[in-house]
C-alpha positions as CSV (number, residue, x, y, z in Angstrom):
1,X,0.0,0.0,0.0
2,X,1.3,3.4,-0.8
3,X,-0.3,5.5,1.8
4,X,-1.0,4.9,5.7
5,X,-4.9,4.2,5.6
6,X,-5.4,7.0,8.2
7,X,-3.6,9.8,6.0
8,X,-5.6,12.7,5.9
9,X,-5.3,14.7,2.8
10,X,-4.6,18.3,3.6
11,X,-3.2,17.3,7.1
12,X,0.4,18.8,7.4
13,X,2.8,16.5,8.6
14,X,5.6,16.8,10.6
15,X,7.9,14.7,8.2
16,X,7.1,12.2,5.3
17,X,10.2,10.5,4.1
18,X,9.3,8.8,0.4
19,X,11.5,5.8,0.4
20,X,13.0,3.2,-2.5
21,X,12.0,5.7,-5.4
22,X,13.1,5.8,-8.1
23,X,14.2,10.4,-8.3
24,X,14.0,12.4,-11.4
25,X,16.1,15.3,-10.4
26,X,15.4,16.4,-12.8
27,X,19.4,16.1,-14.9
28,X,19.9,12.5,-13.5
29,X,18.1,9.0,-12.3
30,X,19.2,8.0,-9.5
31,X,17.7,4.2,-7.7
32,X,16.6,3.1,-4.2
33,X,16.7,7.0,-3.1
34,X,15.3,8.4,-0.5
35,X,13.7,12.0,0.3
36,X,13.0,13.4,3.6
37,X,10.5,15.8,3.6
38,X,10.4,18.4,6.7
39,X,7.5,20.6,6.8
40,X,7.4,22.5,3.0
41,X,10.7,21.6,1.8
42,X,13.1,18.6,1.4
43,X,15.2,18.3,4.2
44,X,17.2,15.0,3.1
45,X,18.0,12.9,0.3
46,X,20.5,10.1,-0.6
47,X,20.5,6.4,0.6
48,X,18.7,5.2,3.4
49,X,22.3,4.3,5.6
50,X,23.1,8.0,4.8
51,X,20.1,9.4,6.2
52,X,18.8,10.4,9.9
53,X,14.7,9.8,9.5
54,X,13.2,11.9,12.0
55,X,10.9,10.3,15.0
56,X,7.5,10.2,14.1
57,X,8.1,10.3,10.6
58,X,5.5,9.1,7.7
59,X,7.1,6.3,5.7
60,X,6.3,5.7,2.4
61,X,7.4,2.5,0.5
62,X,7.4,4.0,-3.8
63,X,8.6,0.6,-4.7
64,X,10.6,2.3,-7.4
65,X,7.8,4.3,-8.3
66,X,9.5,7.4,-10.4
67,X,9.8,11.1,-8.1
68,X,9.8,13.8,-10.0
69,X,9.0,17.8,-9.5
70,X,5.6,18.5,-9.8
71,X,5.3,19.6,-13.2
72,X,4.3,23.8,-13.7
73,X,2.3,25.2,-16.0
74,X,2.7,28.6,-17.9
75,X,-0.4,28.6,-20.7
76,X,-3.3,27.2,-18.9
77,X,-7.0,28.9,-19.1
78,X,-8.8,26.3,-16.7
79,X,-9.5,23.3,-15.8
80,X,-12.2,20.8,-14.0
81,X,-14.7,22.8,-15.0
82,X,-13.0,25.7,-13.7
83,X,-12.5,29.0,-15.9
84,X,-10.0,31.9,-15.2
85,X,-12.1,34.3,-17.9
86,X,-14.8,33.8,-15.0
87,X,-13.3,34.2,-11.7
88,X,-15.5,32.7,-9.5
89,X,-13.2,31.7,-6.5
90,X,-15.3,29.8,-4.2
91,X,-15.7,27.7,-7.2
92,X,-11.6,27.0,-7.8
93,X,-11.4,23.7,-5.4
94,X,-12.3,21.8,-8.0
95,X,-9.8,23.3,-10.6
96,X,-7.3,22.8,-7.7
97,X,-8.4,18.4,-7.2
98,X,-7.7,18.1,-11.3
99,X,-4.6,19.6,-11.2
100,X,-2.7,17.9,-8.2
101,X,-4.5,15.0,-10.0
102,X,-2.3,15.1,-12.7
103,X,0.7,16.0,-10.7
104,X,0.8,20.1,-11.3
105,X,1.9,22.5,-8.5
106,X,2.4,25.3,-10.1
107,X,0.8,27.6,-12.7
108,X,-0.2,30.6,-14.4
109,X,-3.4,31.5,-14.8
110,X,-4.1,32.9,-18.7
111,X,-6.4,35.1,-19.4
112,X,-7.5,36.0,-23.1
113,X,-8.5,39.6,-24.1
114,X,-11.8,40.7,-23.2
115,X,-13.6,44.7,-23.5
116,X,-11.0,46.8,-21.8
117,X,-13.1,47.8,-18.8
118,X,-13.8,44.0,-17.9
119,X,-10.7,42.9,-18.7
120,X,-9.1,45.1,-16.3
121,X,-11.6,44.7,-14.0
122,X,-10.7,41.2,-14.0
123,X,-7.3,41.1,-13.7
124,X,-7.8,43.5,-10.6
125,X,-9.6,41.0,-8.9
126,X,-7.5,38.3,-9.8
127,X,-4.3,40.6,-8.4
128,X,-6.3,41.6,-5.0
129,X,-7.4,37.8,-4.8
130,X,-3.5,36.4,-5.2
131,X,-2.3,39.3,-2.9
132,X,-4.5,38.0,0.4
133,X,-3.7,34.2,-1.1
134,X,-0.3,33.9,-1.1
135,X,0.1,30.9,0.8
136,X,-1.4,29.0,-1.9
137,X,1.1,29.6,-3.9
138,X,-0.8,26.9,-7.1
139,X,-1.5,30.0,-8.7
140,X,1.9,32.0,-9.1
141,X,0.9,34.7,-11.3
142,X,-1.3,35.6,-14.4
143,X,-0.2,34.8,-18.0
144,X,-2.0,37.4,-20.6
145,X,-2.3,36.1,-23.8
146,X,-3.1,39.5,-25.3
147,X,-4.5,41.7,-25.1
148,X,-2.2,43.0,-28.3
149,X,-2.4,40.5,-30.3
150,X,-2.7,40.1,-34.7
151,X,-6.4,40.1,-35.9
152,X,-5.6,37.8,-38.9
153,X,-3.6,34.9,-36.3
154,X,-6.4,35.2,-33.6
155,X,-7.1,31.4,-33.7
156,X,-9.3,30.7,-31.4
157,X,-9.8,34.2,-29.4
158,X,-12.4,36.7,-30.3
159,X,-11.2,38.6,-32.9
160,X,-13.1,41.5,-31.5
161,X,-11.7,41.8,-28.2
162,X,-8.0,42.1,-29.4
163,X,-6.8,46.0,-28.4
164,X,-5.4,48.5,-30.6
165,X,-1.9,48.7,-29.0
166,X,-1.6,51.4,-26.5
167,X,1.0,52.4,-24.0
168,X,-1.5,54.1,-21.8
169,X,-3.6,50.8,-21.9
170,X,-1.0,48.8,-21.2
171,X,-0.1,51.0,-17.8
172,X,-3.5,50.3,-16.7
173,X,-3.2,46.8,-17.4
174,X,-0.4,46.4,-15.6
175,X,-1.0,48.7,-12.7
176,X,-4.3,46.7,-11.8
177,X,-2.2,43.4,-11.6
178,X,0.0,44.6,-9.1
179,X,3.0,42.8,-10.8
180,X,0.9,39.7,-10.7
181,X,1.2,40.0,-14.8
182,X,4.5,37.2,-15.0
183,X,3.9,36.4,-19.0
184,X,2.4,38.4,-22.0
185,X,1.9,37.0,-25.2
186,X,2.1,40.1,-27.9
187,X,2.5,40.4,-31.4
188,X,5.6,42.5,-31.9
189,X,4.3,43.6,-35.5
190,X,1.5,45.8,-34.9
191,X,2.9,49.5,-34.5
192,X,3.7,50.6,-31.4
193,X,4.1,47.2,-30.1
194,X,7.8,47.1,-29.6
195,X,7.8,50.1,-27.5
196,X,5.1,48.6,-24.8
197,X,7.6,45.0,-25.1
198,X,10.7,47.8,-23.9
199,X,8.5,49.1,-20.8
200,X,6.8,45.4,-20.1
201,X,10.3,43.8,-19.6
202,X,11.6,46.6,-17.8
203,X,8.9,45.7,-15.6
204,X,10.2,42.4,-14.9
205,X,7.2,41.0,-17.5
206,X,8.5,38.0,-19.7
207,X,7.7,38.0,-23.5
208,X,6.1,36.1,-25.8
209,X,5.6,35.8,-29.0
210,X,1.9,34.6,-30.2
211,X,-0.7,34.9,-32.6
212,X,1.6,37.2,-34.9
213,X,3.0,36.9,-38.2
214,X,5.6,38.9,-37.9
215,X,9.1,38.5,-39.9
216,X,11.8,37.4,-38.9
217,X,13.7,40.5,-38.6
218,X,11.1,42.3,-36.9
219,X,11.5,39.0,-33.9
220,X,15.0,39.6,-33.7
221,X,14.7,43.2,-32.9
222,X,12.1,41.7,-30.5
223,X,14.8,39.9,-28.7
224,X,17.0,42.6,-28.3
225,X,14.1,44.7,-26.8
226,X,13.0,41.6,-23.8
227,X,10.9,39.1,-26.2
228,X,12.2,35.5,-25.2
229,X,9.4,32.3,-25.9
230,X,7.2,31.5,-28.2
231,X,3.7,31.0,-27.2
232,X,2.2,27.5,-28.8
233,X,5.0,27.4,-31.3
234,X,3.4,25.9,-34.7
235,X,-0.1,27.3,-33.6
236,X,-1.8,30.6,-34.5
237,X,1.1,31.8,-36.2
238,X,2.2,30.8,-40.3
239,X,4.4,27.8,-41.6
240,X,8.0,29.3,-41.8
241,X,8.8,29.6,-45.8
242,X,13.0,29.1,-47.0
243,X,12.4,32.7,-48.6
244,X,10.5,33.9,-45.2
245,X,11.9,32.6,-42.3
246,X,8.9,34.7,-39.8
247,X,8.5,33.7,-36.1
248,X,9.6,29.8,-36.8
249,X,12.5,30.7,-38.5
250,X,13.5,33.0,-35.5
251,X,12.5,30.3,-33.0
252,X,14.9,27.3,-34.4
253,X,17.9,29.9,-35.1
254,X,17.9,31.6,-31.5
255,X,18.9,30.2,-28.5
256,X,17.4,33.3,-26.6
257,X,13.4,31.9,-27.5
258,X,12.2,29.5,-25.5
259,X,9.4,27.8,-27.2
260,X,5.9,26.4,-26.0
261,X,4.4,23.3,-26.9
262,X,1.3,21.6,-26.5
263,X,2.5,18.2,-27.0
264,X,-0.7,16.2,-27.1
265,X,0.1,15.5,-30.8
266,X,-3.0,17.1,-32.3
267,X,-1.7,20.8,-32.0
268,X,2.0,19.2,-33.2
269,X,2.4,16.1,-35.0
270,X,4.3,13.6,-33.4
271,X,6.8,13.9,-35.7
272,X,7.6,17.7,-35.9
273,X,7.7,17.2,-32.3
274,X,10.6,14.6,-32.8
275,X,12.1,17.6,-35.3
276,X,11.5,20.2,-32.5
277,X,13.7,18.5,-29.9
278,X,16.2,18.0,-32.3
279,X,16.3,21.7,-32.4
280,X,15.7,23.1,-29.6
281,X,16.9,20.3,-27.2
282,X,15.0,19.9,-23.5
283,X,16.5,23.4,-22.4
284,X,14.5,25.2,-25.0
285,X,11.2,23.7,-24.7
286,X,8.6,24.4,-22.1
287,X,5.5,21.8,-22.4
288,X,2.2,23.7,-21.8
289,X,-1.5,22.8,-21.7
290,X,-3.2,25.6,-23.1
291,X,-6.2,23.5,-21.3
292,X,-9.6,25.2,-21.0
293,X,-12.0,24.3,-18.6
294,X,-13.2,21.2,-20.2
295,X,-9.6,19.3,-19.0
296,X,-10.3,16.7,-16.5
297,X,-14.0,17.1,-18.1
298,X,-16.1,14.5,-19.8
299,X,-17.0,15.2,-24.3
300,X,-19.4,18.0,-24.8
301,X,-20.1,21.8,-25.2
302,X,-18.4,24.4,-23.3
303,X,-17.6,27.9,-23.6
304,X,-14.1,29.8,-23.8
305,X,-12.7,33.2,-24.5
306,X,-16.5,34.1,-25.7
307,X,-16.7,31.6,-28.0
308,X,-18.5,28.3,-28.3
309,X,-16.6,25.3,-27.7
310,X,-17.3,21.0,-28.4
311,X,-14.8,18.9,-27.1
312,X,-15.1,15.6,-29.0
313,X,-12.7,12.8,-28.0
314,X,-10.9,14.9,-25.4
315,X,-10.2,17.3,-28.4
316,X,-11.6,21.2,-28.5
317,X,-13.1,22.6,-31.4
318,X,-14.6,26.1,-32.4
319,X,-17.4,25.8,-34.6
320,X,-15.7,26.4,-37.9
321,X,-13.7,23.3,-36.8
322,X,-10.4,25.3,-35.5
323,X,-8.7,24.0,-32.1
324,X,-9.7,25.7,-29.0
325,X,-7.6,25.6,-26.2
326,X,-6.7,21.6,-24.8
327,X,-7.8,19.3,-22.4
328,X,-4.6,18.3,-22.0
329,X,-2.6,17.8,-18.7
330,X,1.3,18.2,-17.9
331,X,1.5,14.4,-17.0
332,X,-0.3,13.3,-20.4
333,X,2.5,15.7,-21.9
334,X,5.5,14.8,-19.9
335,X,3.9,10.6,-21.0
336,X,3.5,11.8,-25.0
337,X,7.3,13.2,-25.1
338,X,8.0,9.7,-23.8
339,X,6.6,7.3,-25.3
340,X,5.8,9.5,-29.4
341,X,9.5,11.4,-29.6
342,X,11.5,8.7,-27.5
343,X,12.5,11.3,-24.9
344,X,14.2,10.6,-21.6
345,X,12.4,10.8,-18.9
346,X,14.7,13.2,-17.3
347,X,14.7,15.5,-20.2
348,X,10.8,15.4,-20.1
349,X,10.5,16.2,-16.5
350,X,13.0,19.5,-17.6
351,X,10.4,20.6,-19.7
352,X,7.3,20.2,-17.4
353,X,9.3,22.0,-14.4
354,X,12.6,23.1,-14.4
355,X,11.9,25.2,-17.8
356,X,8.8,27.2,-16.8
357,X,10.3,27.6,-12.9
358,X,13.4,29.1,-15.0
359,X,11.3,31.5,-16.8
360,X,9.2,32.7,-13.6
361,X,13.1,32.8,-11.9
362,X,12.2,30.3,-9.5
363,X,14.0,27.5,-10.2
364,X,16.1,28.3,-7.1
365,X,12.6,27.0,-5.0
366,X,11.0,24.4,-7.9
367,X,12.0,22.6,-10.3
368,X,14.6,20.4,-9.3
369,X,14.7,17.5,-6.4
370,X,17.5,19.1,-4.0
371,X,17.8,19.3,-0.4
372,X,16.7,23.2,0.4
373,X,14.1,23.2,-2.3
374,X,10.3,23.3,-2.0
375,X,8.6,19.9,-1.8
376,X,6.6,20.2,-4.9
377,X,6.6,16.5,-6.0
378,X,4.5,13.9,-8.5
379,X,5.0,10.5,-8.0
380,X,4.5,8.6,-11.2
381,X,4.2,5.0,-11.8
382,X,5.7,2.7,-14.6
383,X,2.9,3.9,-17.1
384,X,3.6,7.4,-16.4
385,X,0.5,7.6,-14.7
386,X,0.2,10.2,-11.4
387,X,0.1,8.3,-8.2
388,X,0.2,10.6,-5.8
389,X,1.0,14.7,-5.5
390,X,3.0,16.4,-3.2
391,X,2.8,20.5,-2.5
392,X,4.5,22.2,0.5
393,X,5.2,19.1,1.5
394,X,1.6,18.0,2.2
395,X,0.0,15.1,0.4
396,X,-2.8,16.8,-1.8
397,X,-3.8,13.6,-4.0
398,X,-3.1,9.7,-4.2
399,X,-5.1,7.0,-6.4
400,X,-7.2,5.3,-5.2
């Protein structure tokens, strides 16, 4: 049995130690480890004889079940029925349960563009809401996809929410999020654009490149000026051309993008995946969801960034049959990377943690399995399947 039958989920402990696992640190793999677990962070790790388990301490037997760091997530919009374009907080337990189900302890929450009053409404409340929460540290920021993004690459967002770009719109913006805004996603063609990139990553805001067509020289001036990922590379943005380079172009040639991908090998075929990692390598890629609230959710109609939305076979589709969003999860990611593209476990679990806590510059806290560092953990089984989550160091999930 993997848990003591009177665990209490939610109950901090005084110590857990995870014993005989098999650790993901995420650079190596290292057998019949142990982790000692001390209130919110990892107090111990090495071999048992090596180790002083404190009195009173929870044992658990892994039985070389893999340890890995819980897995963050930079481009998600919701999730068990949950939706960040809705705030409804009372209702966010739920979105909370799917997550640590699938091994995440960490995110951002996205938010698409809406009318500029409501959309700065809503990232007010979000910024007053994280400000009195900051204990529950799930939810480390917001992600904006927008609001500045290119009409003609909208994919699934509502073409008529995008904003003219505005300086004076983006201090509003900004000032309501109380520096809560962690990611934007812009389209550094439209004019003016570069100018609000310059003051956004002066304001410690990372970059991103999305839903642009923009050429390639105009991204490179973009990197000079703070842009530095790609938001869903390959998606809502056009096929690179060997006489026009545009954002894919950029992407492959600099080492200063970090790139986004939705591997669930729908939004990216299997095989351009492969191609990607032969490109980029596991230090450039950051796997993302892009899930909307249907993730976790059974087939059938939902609603997202003011659209209509039918998920059929666990896939999201607009009604002129474009994707919408994902009901994807990091540990179905971390599992696709695997077992389509033949990728090391190790350099998977880089891409579902240490990547994204690199980008949020937190990877001094998360990411890796160290002794000092937060005890963010999924436990995963031979099938890649979540078994049980760890988050400061308190048991939030195990299967049944």
């Amino acid at each position: 049995m993997l848990y003591s039958p009177d665990f209490q989920i939610g109950v901090i402990m005084g110590s857990i130690a995870l014993l005989n696992g098999r650790l993901i640190t995420p650079f190596h793999e290292e057998e019949g480890r142990e982790i000692i677990i001390e209130g919110s962070k990892i107090s111990q790790m090495g071999r048992l004889d090596s180790l002083s388990i404190p009195a009173g301490c929870e044992k658990i037997d892994l039985k070389g079940k893999y340890v890995m760091p819980g897995f963050i997530d930079l481009h998600i919009h919701g999730a068990g029925g949950y939706d960040f374009e809705n705030p409804d907080f009372t209702q966010r337990e739920k979105m909370r349960q799917t997550l640590f189900r699938h091994g995440v302890t960490g995110i951002l929450s996205t938010l698409t563009p809406k009318p500029k009053k409501e959309m700065i409404q809503e990232v007010r409340k979000y910024a007053e809401f994280l400000s009195k929460n900051r204990v529950d540290s799930l939810v480390m920021g917001i992600h904006c996809e927008g609001p500045f993004l290119n009409k003609e690459m909208h994919g699934a967002i509502n073409p008529d929410f995008i904003w003219d770009v505005n300086m004076d719109d983006w201090d509003s913006l900004f000032e309501a999020s109380r520096g809560y805004i962690k990611l934007m996603t812009i389209a550094p063609e439209l004019p003016g654009a570069m100018d609000i990139i310059r003051k956004a990553a002066s304001e410690d805001v990372v970059l991103s490149v999305g839903h642009s067509e923009a050429e390639f020289e105009t991204i490179v001036e973009g990197i000079d000026n703070g842009i530095s990922q790609v938001t869903h590379i390959y998606n809502a943005m056009p096929l690179t051309h060997h006489r026009s380079p545009g954002v894919l172009g950029a992407a492959y040639l600099y080492d200063e993008l970090k790139v986004q991908l939705i591997a669930d090998g729908v939004h990216v075929h299997p095989v351009t995946m492969r191609f990607l990692m032969k490109i980029k390598g596991a230090g450039g890629i950051i796997l993302v969801s892009d899930a909307m609230l249907a993730a976790g959710q059974p087939d059938g109609d939902y609603g997202f960034a003011g659209r209509k939305i039918n998920v059929k076979d666990g896939i999201a589709y607009t009604s002129d049959g474009s994707l919408a969003g994902s009901c994807l999860t990091l540990d179905n990611a971390v599992k696709n990377m695997v077992t389509m593209c033949d990728v090391p476990l190790t350099q998977a679990s880089r891409m579902s943690s240490l990547n994204a806590a690199r980008v949020l510059r937190l990877d001094n806290k998360k990411g890796i399995l160290a002794v000092g560092k937060d005890a963010d953990i999924a436990i995963m089984n031979s099938d890649l399947e979540v078994e049980a989550t760890i988050f400061g160091g308190q048991i939030v999930y195990r299967k049944e």
